[in-house]
C-alpha positions, -999 to 999 in steps of 0.1 A, spaced: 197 214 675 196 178 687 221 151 684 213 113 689 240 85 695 231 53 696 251 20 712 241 -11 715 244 -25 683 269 -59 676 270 -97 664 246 -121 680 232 -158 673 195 -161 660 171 -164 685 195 -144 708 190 -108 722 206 -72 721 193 -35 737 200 -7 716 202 28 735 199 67 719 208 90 738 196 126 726 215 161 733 211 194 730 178 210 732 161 176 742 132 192 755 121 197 717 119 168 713 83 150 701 87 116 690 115 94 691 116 62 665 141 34 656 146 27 619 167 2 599 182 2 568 199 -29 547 223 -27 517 203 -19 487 171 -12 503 150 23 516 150 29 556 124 13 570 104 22 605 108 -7 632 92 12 664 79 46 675 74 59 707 55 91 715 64 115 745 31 100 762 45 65 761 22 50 731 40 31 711 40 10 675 55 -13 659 61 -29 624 42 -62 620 79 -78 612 90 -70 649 54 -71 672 61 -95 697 94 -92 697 110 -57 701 99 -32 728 107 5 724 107 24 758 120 61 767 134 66 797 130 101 797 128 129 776 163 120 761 169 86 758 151 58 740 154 16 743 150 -9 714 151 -41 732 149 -66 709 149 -107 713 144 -137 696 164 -124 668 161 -138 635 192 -133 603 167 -108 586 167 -82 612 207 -76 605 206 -40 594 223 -6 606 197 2 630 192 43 632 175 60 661 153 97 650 138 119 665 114 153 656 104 182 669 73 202 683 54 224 664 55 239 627 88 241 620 94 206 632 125 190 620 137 154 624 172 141 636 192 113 628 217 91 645 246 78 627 233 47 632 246 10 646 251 -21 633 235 -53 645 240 -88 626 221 -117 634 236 -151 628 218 -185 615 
């Protein structure tokens, strides 16, 4: 079992910045890849970044440029995001999976972030 916890999240002015932070527990060293999703009223979950346990990384094309993922270490993962725009307010979710056949994939319960205009 995993769990993920993610901080970060809060109100901030377009073009302005915030880091968001998961930190994993529990049998971390399961742990494969580690991603960051978003989700908005209305709408399905979509991926923003993905990291692997090698360090490669990718992004959505809506966030290149702009957002950096980064893992510390085998539990804990970094969305630094910045120039901020009003469509990247969602509840941003941080998830992570598991080696091998019986791989299963964790969820955070998620923060909120809300860019002003």
């Amino acid at each position: 079992q995993v769990q993920l916890v993610e901080s970060g999240g809060g109100l901030v002015q377009a073009g302005g910045s915030l880091r968001l932070s998961c930190a994993a527990s529990g049998s971390i060293f399961e742990i494969n890849a580690m991603r960051w999703y978003r989700q908005v009223p209305g709408k399905q979950r979509e991926l923003v970044a993905a990291i692997s346990t090698i360090g490669s990384t990718n992004y959505a094309d809506s966030v290149k440029g702009r957002f950096t993922i980064t893992r510390d270490n085998a539990n804990t993962v970094n969305l630094q995001m910045n120039k901020l725009k009003p469509e990247d307010t969602a509840v941003y979710y941080c998830n992570a999976d598991t080696w091998g056949p019986g791989s299963t994939d964790y969820w955070g319960q998620g923060t909120q972030v809300t860019v002003s205009s």
